[in-house]
N, C-alpha and C positions, 0 to 999 in steps of 0.2 A: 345571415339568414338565407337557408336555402329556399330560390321559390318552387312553386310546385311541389310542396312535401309529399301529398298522398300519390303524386305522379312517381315521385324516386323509391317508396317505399314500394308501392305494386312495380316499379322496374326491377327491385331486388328482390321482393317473393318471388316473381315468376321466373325471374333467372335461376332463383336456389330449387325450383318444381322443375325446370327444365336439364338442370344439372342433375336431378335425383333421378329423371326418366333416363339419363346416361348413364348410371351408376349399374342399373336393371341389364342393362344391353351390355355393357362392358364384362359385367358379371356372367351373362348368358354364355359368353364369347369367352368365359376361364381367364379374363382378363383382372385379376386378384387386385393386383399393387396400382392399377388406373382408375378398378371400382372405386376404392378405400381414397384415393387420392380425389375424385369426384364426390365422395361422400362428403369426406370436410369439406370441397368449394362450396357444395351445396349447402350447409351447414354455415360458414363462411354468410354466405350472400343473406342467407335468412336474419344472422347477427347482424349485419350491415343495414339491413331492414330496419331492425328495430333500434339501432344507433341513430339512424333518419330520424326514427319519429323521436327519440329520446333528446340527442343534441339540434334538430332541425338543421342542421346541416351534409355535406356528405361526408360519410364515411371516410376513417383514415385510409390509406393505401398499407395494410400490412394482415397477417393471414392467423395470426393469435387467436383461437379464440377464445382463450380463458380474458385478454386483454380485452377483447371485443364485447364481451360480458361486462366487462368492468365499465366501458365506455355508455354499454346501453343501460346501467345501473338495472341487472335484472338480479331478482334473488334464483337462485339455482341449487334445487335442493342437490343431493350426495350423488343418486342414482345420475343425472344428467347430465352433473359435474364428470363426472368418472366418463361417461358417455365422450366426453367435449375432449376434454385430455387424450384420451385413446385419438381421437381423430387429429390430434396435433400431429401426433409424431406418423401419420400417416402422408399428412402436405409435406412432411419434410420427406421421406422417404420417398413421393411421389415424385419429387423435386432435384435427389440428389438419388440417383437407382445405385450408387455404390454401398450403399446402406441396406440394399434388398435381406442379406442378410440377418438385419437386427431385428427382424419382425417376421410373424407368422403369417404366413398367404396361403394357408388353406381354403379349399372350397366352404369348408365348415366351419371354419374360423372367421373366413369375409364376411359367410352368409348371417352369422352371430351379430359382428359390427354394422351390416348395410341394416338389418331389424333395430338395431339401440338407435341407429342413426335417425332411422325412418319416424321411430315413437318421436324423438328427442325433435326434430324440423317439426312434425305435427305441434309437439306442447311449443316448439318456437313459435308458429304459425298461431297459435291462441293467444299469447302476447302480443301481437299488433292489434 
C-alpha cells in the first residue's frame, strides 16, 4: 500500500501539466521529434496517475501506454485508443533518433498529434 495516494496522484498530474507546457515550447522552437517525444511523457505520467489511484501503489517503471491502460483498468473508447498508440511509437523514436526516419515530423503533422494529445490528457485528467 502506497502511503500518501492523493499525494503521488497530484505528483503525476502536475508532472504530465508540466511536461505538456514543454511540448508548446519545444514545438514553438520547430523542435518536432522532442515535442511528440514530450507528448507521450506527458501522456505517460497522466497514465501513471490513474494507475496510483487504480492499484494504490506506485506505478511500474516502464513507458507502454496501451499497458499502462491496462494497469489502470480504464475503458478507452477507439478515438483515444488510436490517440495512445500513435504516441507509442513516438517515445520510441524519441528514445532511439536512428529511427527519425520511420515517422512523419512535420509542423502540420506534430501540430495534429500535440491536439489528439491535448484532448486525450484532458478526458485522462477526468478520470481521476
Amino acid at each position: 500500500m502506497l502511503p500518501r495516494v492523493e499525494k503521488n496522484i497530484a505528483f503525476w498530474r502536475d508532472s504530465a501539466a508540466e511536461d505538456f507546457d514543454v511540448v508548446t515550447v519545444l514545438f514553438g522552437n520547430g523542435r518536432y521529434r522532442y515535442a511528440l517525444f514530450f507528448a507521450h511523457l506527458a501522456t505517460e505520467k497522466m497514465l501513471k496517475a490513474l494507475v496510483v489511484k487504480k492499484t494504490r501503489a506506485h506505478p511500474p517503471k516502464i513507458h507502454n501506454l496501451l499497458r499502462l491502460v491496462q494497469l489502470a483498468d480504464l475503458f478507452v473508447d477507439d478515438e483515444h485508443m488510436s490517440t495512445l498508440k500513435r504516441r507509442n511509437a513516438y517515445q520510441i523514436e524519441g528514445r532511439y533518433p536512428e529511427l527519425a526516419s520511420a515517422y512523419e515530423l512535420s509542423e502540420r503533422h506534430t501540430a495534429s498529434l500535440i491536439a489528439e494529445t491535448e484532448k486525450a490528457l484532458e478526458w485522462l485528467k477526468n478520470q481521476l
